[in-house]
C-alpha positions in Angstrom: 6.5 -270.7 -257.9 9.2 -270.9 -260.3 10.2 -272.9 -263.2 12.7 -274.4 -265.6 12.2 -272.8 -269.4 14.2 -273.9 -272.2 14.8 -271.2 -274.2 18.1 -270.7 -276.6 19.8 -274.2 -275.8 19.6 -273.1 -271.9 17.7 -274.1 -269.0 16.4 -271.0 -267.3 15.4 -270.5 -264.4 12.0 -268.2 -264.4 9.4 -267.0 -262.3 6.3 -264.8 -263.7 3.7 -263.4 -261.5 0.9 -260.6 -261.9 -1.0 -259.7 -265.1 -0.7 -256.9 -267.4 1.8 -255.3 -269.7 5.0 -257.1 -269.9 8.1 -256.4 -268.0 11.2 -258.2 -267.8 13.6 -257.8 -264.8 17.2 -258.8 -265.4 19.2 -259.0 -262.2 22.8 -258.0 -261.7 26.0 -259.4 -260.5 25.5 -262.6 -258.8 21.3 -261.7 -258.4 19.0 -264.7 -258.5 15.6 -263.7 -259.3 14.6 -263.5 -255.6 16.8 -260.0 -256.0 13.4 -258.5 -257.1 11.1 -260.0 -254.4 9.3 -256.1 -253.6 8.7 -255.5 -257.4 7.3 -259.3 -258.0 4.5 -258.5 -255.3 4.2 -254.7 -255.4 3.8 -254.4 -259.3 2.2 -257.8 -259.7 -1.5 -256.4 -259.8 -0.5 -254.4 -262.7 1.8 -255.9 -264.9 2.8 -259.4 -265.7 6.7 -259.5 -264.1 9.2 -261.8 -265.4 12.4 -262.9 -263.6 15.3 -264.8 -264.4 18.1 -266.2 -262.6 21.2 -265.5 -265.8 23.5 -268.3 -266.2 25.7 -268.9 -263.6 23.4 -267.4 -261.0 21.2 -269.0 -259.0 19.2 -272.1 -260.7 20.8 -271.3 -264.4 23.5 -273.5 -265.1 27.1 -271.8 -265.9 27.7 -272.6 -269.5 31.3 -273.6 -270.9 33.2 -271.3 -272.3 33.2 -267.8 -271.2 30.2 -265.5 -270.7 29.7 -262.3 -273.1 27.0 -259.6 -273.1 26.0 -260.8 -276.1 24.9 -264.2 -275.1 23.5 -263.0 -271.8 21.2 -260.4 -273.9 20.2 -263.3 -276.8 19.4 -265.8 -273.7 17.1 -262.7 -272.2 15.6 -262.4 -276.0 15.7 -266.4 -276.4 13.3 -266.5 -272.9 11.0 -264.0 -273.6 10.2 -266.1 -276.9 10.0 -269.1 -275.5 6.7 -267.0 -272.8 5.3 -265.9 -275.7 6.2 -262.4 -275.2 6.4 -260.4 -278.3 7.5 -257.0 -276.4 8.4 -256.3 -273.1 9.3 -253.1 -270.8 12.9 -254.1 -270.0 14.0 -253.1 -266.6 18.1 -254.1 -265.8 20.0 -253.5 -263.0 23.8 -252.7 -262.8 25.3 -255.9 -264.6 21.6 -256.9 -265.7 21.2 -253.3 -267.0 24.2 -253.8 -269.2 22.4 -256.6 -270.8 19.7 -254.9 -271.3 21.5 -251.9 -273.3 22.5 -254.6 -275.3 19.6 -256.1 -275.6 17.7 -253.6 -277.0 20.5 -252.8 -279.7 20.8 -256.8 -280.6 17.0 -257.4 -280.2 15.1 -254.2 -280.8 11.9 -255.5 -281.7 11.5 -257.3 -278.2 11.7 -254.0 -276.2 9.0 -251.5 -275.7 11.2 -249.6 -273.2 13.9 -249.3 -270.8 15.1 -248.6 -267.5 18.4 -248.5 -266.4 19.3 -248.4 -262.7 22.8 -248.3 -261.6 24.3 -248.2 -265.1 27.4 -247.7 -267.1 28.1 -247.8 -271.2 31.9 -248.5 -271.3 33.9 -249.3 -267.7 36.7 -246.7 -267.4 39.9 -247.0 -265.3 38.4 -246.4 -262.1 35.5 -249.3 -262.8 38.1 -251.7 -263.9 40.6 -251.7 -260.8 37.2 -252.0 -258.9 36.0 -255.0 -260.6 39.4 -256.6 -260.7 39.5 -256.0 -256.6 35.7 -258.2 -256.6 37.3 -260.7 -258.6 40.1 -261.6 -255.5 37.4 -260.9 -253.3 35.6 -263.7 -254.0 38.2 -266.2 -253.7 40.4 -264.2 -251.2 37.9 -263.2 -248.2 38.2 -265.9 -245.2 34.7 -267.3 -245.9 31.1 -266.4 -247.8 30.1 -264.5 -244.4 33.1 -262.4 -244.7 33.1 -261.7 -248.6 29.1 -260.8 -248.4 30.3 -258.0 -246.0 33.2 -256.7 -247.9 31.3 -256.8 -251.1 28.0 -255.2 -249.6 30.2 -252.0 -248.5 29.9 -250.6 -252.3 26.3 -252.1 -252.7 24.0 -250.4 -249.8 24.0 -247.1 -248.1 25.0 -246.5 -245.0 21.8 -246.6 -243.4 20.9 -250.0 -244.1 24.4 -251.4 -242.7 23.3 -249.1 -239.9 19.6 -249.8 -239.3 20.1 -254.0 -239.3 19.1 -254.2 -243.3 22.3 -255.2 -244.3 22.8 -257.9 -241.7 19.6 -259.0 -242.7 20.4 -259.5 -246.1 23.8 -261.0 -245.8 22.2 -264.0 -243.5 19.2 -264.6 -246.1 22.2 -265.2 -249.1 24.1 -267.3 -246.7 20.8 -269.3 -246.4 20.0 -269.3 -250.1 19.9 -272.8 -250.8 21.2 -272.6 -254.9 24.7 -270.1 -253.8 26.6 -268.8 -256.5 30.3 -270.6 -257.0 33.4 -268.3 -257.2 33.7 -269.2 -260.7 30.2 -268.3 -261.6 30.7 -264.7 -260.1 34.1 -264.3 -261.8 33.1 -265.0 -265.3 30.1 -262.6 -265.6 32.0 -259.9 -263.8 34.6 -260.4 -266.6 31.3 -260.2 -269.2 30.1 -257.0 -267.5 34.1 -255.7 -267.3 34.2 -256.3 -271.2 30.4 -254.2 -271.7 30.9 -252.0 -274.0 27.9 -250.1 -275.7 28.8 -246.3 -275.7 29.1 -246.0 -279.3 25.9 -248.3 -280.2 23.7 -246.5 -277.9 22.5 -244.0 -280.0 20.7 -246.9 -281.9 18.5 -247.2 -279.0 15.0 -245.4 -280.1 12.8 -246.5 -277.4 11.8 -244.8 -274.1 14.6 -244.7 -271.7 14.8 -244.0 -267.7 17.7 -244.3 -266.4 18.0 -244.3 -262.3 21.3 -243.6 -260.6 21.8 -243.4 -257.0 23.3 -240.1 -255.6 25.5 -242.2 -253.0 26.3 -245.1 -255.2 30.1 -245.6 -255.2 30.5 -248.6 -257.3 28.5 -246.9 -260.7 28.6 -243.6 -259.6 25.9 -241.1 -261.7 28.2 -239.6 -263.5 28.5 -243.0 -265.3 24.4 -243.1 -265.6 24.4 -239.8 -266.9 26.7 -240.7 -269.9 24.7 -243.5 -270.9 21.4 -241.2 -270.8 23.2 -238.4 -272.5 23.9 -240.8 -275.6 20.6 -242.9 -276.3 17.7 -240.5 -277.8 15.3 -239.2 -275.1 16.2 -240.8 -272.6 15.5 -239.6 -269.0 17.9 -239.0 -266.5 17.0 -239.1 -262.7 19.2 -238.9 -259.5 17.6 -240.5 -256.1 18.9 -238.8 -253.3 19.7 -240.7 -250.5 20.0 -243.8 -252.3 22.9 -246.1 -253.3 23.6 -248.9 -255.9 20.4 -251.2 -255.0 17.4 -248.5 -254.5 15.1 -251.3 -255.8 15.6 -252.9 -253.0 16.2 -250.3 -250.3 13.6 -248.0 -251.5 11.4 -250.5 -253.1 7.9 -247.9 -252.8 9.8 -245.3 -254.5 11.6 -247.4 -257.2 7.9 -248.7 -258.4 6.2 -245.7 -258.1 9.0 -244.6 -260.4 9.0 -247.6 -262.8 5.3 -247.6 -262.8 4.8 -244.0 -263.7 7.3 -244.5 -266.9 5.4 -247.5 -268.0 2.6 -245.9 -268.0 3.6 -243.2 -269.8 5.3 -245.4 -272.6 2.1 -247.6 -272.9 0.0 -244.2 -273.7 -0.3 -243.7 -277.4 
């Protein structure tokens, strides 16, 4: 079960399960923690997991004033403080592995590594017209069943709209009893919009994966590959087949993947 953890003046909701190394999860746009239900239970015997609902998602409270990456990453750094956690494997996706780019450049002692899934450093023209079409989306589609469809389109591969996984999906968030308000998903995709780490990322000296999907159309790999090209090290790798969410359409392969590279980073 979850919990309420006050960490950095915020009210957080967390949940931690499993023992073992460290790992934070940072969920992306709109994500409560529930996003990462098939790592929580298929890493758990392993690791100790750590999810977080960020503010204005899920349980978190939307602060006043508007989101930044900066905040987001110093609330990430702020909870892992307030478990006790000196250093963690940090594992973001999309939006929630913007804040982790910056959180390992604002809080490097608090990362033992990284991995990046569905990433970008700086949002270009083509990344900007997209996120300004979300942010009518929300507020423009006839109702929550019809904007969950729309938005899903540039989320999952066409197998799982075709195979029932998509439908599935869309009727467990309608059913999620904390929803996210319009508001809420309009001021962190402005926050993620504004990301911009491209010229800080070189500062990043500890192990790096990052995943890209070879069908995703919202952060397509050539926008992975830029961010792995500029931090020290770092490890590239395309999943064929796979779209913007593999950790949750391909969960076995994502944690083999995300296993192996923890393992690797925790060997001397």
């Amino acid at each position: 079960m979850g919990e309420f953890v006050e960490a950095g003046g915020a009210r957080i909701w967390t949940e931690s399960r499993g023992a073992g190394a460290d790992v934070l999860l940072i969920a992306g746009l709109g994500d409560p923690a529930e996003a990462w239900e098939a790592q929580l239970d298929g890493l758990a015997d392993r690791y100790r997991l750590i999810a977080f609902d960020n503010r204005g998602a899920g349980r978190t409270p939307l602060p006043d004033g508007p989101l930044s990456m900066a905040s987001l990453a110093d609330d990430a750094a702020a909870l892992l403080r307030a478990l006790g956690v000196d250093r963690a494997h940090i594992a973001g996706f999309s939006g929630g592995s913007a804040i982790a780019q910056e959180l390992a450049i604002r809080h490097p002692d608090a990362v033992r590594s990284l991995v990046l899934t569905s990433t970008w450093a700086r949002a270009d023209a083509r990344f900007t017209a997209l996120t300004r079409s979300w942010h009518w989306l929300v507020t423009g589609a006839p109702d929550a069943r019809a904007m969950l469809e729309a938005f899903f389109l540039w989320i999952y591969t066409a197998r799982a709209h075709a195979d029932g996984t998509v439908a599935a999906i869309v009727e467990d968030s309608l059913a999620f009893p904390h929803p996210q308000s319009a508001e809420a998903f309009q001021r962190q995709l402005e926050a993620f919009t504004r990301h911009d780490t491209l010229d800080r990322l070189p500062g990043i000296t500890v192990p790096t994966l990052v995943l890209a999907g070879e069908q995703d159309i919202a952060t397509p790999p050539r926008l992975g590959r830029i961010v792995a090209d500029a931090i020290p090290g770092a490890r590239f790798q395309m999943l064929a087949d796979e779209a913007h969410q593999p950790f949750q359409e391909s969960p076995d392969l994502f944690n083999a993947l995300v296993d192996a590279f923890w393992s690797e980073a925790d060997t001397p």
